[in-house]
C-alpha positions as CSV (number, residue, x, y, z in Angstrom):
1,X,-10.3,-8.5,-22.1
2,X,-13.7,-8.2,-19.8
3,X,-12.8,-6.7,-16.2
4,X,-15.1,-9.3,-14.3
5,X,-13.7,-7.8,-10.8
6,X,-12.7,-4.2,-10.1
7,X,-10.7,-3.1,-6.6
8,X,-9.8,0.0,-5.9
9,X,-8.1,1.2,-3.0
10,X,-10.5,-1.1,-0.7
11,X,-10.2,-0.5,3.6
12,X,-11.4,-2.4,6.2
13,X,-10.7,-2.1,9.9
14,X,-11.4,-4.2,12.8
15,X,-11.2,-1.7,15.9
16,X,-7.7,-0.5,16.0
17,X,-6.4,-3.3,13.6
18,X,-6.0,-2.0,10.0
19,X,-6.9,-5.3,8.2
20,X,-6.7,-4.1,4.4
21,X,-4.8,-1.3,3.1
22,X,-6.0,0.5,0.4
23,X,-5.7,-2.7,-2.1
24,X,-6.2,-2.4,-5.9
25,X,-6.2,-5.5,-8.3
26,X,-8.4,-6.7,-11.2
27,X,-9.4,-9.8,-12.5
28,X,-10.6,-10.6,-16.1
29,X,-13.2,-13.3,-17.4
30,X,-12.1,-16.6,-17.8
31,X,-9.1,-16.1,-15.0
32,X,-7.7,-17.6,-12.0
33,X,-6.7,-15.4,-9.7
34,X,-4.9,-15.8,-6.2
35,X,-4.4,-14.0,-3.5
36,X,-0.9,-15.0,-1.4
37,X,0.0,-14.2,1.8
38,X,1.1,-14.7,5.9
39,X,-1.7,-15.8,7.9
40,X,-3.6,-12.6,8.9
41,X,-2.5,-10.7,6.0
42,X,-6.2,-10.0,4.5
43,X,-6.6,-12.4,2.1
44,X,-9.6,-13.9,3.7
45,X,-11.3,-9.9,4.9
46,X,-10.8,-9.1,0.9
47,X,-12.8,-12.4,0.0
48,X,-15.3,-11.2,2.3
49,X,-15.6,-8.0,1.1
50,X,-16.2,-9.3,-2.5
51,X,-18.5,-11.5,-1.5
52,X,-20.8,-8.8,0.5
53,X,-20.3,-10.5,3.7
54,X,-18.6,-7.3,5.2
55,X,-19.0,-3.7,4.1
56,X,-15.7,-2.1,3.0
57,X,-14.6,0.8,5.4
58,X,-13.7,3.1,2.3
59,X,-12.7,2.3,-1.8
60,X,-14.4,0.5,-4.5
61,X,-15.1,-2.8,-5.4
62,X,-17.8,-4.2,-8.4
63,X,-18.2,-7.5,-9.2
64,X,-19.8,-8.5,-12.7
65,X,-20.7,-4.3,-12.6
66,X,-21.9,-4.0,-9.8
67,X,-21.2,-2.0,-6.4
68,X,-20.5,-4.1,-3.7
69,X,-21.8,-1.6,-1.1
70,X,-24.7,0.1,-3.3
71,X,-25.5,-3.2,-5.3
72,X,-24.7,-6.5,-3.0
73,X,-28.0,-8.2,-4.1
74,X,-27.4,-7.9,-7.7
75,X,-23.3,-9.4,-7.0
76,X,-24.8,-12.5,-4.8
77,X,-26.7,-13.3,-8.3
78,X,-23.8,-13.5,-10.2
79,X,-21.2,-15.3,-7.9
80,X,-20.3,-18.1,-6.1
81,X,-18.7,-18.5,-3.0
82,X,-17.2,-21.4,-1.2
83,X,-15.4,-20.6,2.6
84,X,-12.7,-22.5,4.2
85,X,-15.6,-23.7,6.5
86,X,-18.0,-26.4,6.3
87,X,-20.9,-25.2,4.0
88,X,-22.8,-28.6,3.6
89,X,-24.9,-30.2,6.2
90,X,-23.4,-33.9,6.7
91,X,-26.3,-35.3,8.1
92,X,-28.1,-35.0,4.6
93,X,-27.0,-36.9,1.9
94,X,-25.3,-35.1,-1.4
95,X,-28.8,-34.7,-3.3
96,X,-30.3,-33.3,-0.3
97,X,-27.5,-30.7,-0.1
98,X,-28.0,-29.5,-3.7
99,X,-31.7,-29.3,-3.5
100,X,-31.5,-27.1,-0.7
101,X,-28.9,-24.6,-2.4
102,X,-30.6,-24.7,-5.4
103,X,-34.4,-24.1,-3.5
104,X,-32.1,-20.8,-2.3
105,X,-31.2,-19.7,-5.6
106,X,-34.3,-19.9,-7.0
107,X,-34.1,-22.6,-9.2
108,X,-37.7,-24.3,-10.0
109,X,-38.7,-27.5,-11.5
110,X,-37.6,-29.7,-14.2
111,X,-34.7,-26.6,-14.5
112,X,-33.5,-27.3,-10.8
113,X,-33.5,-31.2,-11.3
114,X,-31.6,-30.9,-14.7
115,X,-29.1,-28.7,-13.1
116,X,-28.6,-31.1,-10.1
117,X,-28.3,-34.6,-11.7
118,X,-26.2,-32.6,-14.1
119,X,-23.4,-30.8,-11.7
120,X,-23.4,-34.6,-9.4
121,X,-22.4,-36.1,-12.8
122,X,-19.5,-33.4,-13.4
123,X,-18.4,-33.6,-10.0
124,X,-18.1,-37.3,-10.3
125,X,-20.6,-37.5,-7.4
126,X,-23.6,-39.4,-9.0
127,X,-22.9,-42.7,-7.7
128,X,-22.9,-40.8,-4.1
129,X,-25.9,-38.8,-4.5
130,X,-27.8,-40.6,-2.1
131,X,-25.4,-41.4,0.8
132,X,-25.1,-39.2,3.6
133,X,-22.1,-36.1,3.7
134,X,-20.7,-37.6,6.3
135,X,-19.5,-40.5,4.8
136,X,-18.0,-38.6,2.3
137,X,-13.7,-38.5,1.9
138,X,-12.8,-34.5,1.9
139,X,-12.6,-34.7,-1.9
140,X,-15.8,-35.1,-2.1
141,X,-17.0,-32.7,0.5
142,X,-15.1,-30.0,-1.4
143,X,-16.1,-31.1,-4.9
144,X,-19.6,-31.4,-3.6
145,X,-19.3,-27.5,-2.1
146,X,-18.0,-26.5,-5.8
147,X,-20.8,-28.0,-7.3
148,X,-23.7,-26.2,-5.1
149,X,-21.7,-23.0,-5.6
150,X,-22.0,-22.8,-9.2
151,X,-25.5,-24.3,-9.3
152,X,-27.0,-20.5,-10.9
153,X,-24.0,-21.2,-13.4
154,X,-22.0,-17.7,-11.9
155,X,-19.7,-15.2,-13.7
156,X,-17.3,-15.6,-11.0
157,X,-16.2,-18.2,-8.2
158,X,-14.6,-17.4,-5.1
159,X,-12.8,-20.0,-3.1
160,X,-10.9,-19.5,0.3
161,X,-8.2,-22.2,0.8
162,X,-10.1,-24.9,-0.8
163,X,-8.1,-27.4,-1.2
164,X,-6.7,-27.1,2.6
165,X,-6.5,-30.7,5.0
166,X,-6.6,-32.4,1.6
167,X,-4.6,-35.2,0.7
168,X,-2.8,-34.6,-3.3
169,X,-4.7,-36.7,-4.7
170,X,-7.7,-34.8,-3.6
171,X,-6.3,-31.8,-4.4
172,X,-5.4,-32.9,-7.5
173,X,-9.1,-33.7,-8.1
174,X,-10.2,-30.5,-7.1
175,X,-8.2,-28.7,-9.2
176,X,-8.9,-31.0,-12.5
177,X,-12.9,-30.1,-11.8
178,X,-12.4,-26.5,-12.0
179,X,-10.2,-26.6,-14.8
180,X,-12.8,-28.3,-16.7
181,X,-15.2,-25.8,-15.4
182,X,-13.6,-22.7,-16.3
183,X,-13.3,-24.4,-19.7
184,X,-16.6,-25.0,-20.0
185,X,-18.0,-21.2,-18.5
186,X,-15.1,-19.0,-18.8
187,X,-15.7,-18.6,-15.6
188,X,-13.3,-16.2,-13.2
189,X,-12.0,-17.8,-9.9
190,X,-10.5,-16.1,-7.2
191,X,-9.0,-18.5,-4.7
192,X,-6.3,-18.1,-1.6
193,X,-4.2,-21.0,-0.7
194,X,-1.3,-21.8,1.2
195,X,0.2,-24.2,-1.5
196,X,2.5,-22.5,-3.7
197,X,3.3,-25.1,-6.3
198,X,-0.7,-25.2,-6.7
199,X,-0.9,-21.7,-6.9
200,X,2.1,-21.3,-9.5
201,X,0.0,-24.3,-11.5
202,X,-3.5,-23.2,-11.3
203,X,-3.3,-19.4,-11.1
204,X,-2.6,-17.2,-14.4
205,X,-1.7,-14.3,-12.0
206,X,-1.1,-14.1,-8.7
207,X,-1.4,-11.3,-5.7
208,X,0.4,-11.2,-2.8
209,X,-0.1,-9.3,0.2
210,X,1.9,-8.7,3.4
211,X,0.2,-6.9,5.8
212,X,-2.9,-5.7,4.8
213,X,-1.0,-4.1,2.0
214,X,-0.8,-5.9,-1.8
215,X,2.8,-5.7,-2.1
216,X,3.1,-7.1,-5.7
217,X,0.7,-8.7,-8.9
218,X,1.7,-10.3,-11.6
219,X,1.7,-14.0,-13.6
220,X,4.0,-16.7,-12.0
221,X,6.8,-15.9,-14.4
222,X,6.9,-12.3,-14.1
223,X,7.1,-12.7,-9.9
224,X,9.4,-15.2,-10.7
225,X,11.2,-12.9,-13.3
226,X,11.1,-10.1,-10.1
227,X,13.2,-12.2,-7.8
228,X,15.9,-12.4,-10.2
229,X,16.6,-15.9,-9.9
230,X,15.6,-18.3,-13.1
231,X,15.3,-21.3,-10.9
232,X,13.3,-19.6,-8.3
233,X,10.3,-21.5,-7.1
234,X,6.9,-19.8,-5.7
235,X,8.3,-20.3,-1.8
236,X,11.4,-18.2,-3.0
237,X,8.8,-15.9,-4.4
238,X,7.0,-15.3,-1.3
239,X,9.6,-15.2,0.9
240,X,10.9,-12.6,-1.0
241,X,7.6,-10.2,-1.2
242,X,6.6,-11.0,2.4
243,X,10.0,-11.9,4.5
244,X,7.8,-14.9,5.8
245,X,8.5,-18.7,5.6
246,X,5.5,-20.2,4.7
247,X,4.2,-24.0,6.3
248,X,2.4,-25.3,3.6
249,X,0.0,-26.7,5.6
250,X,-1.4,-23.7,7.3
251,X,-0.9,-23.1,10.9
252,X,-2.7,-24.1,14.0
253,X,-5.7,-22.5,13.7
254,X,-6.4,-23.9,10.1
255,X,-5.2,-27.3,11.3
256,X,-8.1,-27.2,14.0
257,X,-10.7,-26.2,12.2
258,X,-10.3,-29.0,9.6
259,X,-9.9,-31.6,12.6
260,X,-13.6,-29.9,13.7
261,X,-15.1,-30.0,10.0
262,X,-14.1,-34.0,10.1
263,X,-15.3,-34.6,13.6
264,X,-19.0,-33.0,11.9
265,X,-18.9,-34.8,9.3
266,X,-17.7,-38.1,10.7
């Protein structure tokens, strides 16, 4: 199978503080990949990385082929990147937000407008095209991210805890969107979340890391397989990689920034 994403011993440092470790993982086309772990363990500095936001201290990384460091132009052409963070503008209305994303990408005329009407329609967003973001439930916000990230129809989607403050059946819609999308593109995803059953759901393999360190890979089954117990669930999983009991709604810090996202939006 096509290697769509290559990391090889990949370092980054913040000061004193060793935030990744010398991690190494792949991901192939067409997968879902996710990265588990404690708060601060470097799932969010590896997404980063990846997504040329912050230059690796020392390794190797390519995305689609290319270099992260030598080629970061060439990778922002061929993903897509949603953060945990607001990334649309809730005083505009949806349409607005996709015109501006696609103006950024580079998309022109009838192409652009085709593309638009097309991804509001598969992101069950046409009938709210034209009302401002912040009226918007969180489902949509996050399906309406989805859709301006894959507007240049990209090789590979990144998503940091993208389903987090959302109710299930948000969630739930999230995850039936990209389902269909990686369907439709073979697309590769790379995501971090904090909700294990989603990630032993959505995820054909799954990385943890503790510590800056990835401590294990593998699908669901086989971590499951690891841990020795047939009935053991992805907490059991994680608790046993990482010594950590994990909240599934995130702590403090995440639960704050999605109260500030809904006080922008609302």
């Amino acid at each position: 199978m096509e290697v769509i994403v290559e990391v090889e011993h990949l370092k980054k440092s913040f000061g004193k503080h060793i935030a990744v470790k010398g991690v190494s993982f792949n991901i192939t086309a067409g997968e879902v990949f996710g990265l588990l772990g404690p708060n601060g363990a470097g799932k969010t500095t590896i997404v980063r990385m990846l997504t040329t936001l912050l230059l690796p201290d020392s390794g190797r990384a390519t995305v689609c082929g290319y270099d992260v460091r030598r080629q970061a132009a060439r990778v922002r052409q061929c993903i897509g990147y949603v953060p945990q963070a607001l990334s649309v503008d809730g005083a505009l209305t949806g349409y607005e937000n996709m015109m501006i994303f696609a103006k950024l990408l580079g998309l022109k005329g009838r192409e652009r407008e085709r593309r638009i009407a097309e991804l509001l329609h598969f992101m069950q967003l046409d009938d709210a095209a034209g009302r401002l973001v912040r009226t918007y439930s969180g489902g949509m916000v996050r399906r309406l991210e989805i859709g301006q990230a894959v507007l240049h129809y990209p090789r590979v989607l990144f998503l940091d805890e993208p389903t987090v403050g959302l109710d299930p059946v948000a969630r739930r819609g999230v995850w039936e969107i990209l389902a269909k999308l990686r369907r439709t593109s073979r697309m590769a995803i790379l995501l971090t979340t904090h909700y294990m059953e989603e990630a032993d759901t959505v995820c054909n393999r799954i990385g943890i890391l503790n510590r800056g360190e990835m401590v294990v890979t593998g699908t669901p089954e086989e971590l499951k397989a690891l841990v020795g117990n047939p009935d053991a669930s992805m907490d059991d999983v994680f608790t046993y990689f990482t010594g950590n009991f994990l909240d599934a709604g995130g702590d403090f810090r995440g639960i704050r920034q999605v109260r500030h996202i809904s006080r922008r939006l609302g």
